[in-house]
C-alpha positions, 0 to 999 in steps of 0.5 A: 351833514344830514341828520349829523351832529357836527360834533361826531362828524369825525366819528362818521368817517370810519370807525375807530378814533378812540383817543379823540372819543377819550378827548371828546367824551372825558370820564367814566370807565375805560372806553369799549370800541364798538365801532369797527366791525374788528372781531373782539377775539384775536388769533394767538401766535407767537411770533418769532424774534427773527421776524423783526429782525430780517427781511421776509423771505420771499419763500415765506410770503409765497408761502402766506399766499398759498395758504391764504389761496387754500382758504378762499379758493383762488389761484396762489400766483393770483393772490396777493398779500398786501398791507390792509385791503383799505391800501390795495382798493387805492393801488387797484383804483390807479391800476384799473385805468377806469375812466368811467367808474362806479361805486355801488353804495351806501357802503365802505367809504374807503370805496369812494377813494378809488376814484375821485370821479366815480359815479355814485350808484345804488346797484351793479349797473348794466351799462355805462361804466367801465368799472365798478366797486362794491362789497359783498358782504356789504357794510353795514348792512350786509346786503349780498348782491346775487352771484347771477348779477355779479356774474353778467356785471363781470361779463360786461365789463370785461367785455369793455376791457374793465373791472368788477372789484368786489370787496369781500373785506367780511366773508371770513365770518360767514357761510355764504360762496365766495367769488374768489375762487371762480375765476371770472374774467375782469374780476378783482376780489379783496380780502380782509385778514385783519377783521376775522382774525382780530388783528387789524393792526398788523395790517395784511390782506389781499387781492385775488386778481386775473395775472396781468393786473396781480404782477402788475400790483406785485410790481407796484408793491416790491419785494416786501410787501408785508412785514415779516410778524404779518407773514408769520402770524397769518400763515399760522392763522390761515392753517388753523382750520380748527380755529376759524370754524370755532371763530364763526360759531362765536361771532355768530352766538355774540351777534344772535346775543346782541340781535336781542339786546337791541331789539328788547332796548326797543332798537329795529335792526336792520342789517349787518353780518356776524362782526357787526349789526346796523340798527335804525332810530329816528336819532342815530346820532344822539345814541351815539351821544347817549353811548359814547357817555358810557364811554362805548363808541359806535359808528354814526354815518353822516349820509343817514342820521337814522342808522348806528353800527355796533360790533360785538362787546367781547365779554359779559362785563361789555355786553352788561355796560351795553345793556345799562347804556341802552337803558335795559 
C-alpha cells in the first residue's frame, strides 16, 4: 500500500478496531478512539423495557419515518429507516440495477461495496455511467459538490433509467441544504442517525428514495427492519429540535478547538466537517504511530500516506492528552 505501513493497514479499512489497537499498541492509559468521525456526545433517552421485549409496531416505525421525514424534508412514505446506511448503500447497489456504475472519490469506502465493478472517478461525470454514488458532505475532506452539478448529473441519469445516490451520512452536523427534500428524479439520498447523534451501535439510518425503488427497499427489508430500542430512541432524538441545535453549536466549538490544537502542533488542515478534520503530514502513518502510543487512534488511508483523520476528543482530559501526543 502506498505511503502505508503494513502494520496499520488494518486501521486504513474504516475507523474503529479498538480492540485490535489495544493488542497492537499495549500499555498506557485507557484508549481514546478518534477515528470514526461518531460525535462524542450521545443523545440520552431511556428506553422502555417493552422495547426489548416485543416486535416493533408497524405504527411505531412509521412513526420514527415521519419525524425523521420532518427534519430532512422529504416524503414520510419515501423514507425508509434502515439498519445503518453502511447496510442500505449494498441493498441500493443490488436494487439500482447498474450496469455502468461510478463512485466518486477519494471518499467513503464502504461506497466501493456497491458494486464490484464500478468506475473510480474524481467528480460527478456527464455521460457514460448509469449511476452513480457519492457524499456530500464528503469524508474526509468535506469537499460539498455544487447543487447545480448534482442537479444535471440527476437529470441525466434519470434520463438513462439510472441513479444519482448521494450519501449525506454527515449533514446533521452542519448548515448546508440538504437534497432530500428536493425531490429530483432518479435521486437516492442516505441518512446517517448514528454519527450526529452519537449512537452508532444501535445502528439506524435512512434512505429517501423515488416510490418504486423506497417499496422495492421496504420489500427486501420485511417488517422489522429496525429494532424496537432504534425505534424508540430515534424517534425522541428526531423530536428534540432543542437538542440537535445545541449539538451543532458543540461540534462546531470542538472542532474550531481542535483546528487550533493541529495547526500550533504545526499540522496543515486540509479538510473535514464539524464531526472530524483531515490533516496533511509528509508521515500520515507514522503519526498515526506516534498517537496510537499514547494510546489515541486515527484514521490513516491506505490510498494517501500524507492524510490522517481525527474526530473530536469528548472532554478537556482527551483534548490535553492530544495535545502532549502531538507534542504541544
Amino acid at each position: 500500500m502506498t505511503g502505508m505501513r503494513a502494520s496499520i493497514a488494518p486501521f486504513a479499512v474504516h475507523g474503529g478496531r479498538i480492540e485490535l489497537a489495544r493488542a497492537r499498541f499495549p500499555g498506557g492509559a485507557g484508549w481514546i478512539d478518534l477515528s470514526t468521525g461518531i460525535s462524542p456526545w450521545a443523545y440520552s433517552f431511556s428506553v422502555d423495557a417493552g422495547a426489548l421485549l416485543r416486535l416493533p409496531e408497524p405504527g411505531a416505525l412509521a412513526g420514527l419515518e415521519q419525524a425523521a421525514a420532518a427534519v430532512f424534508g422529504s416524503v414520510p412514505a419515501e423514507t425508509v429507516a434502515v439498519p445503518g446506511s453502511d447496510l442500505a448503500l449494498r441493498l441500493v447497489g443490488q436494487l439500482a440495477g447498474a450496469r455502468t456504475p461510478a463512485v466518486v472519490g477519494p471518499g467513503y469506502s464502504g461506497h466501493r461495496a456497491m458494486w464490484d465493478d464500478a468506475a473510480m472517478l474524481a467528480d460527478v461525470p456527464e455521460t457514460g455511467h448509469d449511476a452513480v454514488v457519492l457524499a456530500r458532505p464528503n469524508n474526509p475532506d468535506g469537499r460539498m459538490i455544487d447543487f447545480d452539478l448534482l442537479a444535471g448529473a440527476a437529470r441525466r441519469l434519470a434520463a438513462l433509467g439510472g441513479w444519482l445516490v448521494v450519501d449525506e451520512a454527515f449533514a446533521d452536523a452542519g448548515d448546508e441544504a440538504s437534497i432530500a427534500s428536493l425531490g429530483w428524479p432518479g435521486t437516492i439520498v442516505l441518512r446517517s442517525f448514528g454519527k450526529f447523534f452519537g449512537l452508532a451501535g444501535l445502528r439506524l439510518g435512512f434512505v429517501i428514495a423515488p416510490a418504486p425503488m423506497a417499496a422495492a427497499l421496504r420489500r427486501l427489508l420485511g417488517d422489522w427492519p429496525v429494532s424496537g430500542p432504534a425505534i424508540a430512541i430515534g424517534t425522541a432524538a428526531y423530536g428534540d429540535h432543542a437538542w440537535q441545535a445545541a449539538q451543532r453549536v458543540r461540534l462546531a466549538d470542538a472542532a474550531g478547538r481542535l483546528d487550533g490544537l493541529l495547526t500550533g502542533a504545526g499540522l496543515a488542515v486540509v479538510g473535514g466537517t464539524s464531526c472530524f478534520r483531515l490533516v496533511d503530514t509528509a508521515d500520515a502513518a507514522g503519526l498515526f504511530v506516534r498517537l496510537a502510543g499514547h494510546s489515541i487512534l486515527t484514521r490513516p488511508f491506505a490510498d494517501d500516506g500524507r492524510r490522517l483523520r481525527i474526530g473530536l476528543p469528548v472532554d478537556e482530559v482527551a483534548f490535553a492528552r492530544l495535545g502532549v501526543a502531538l507534542g504541544r
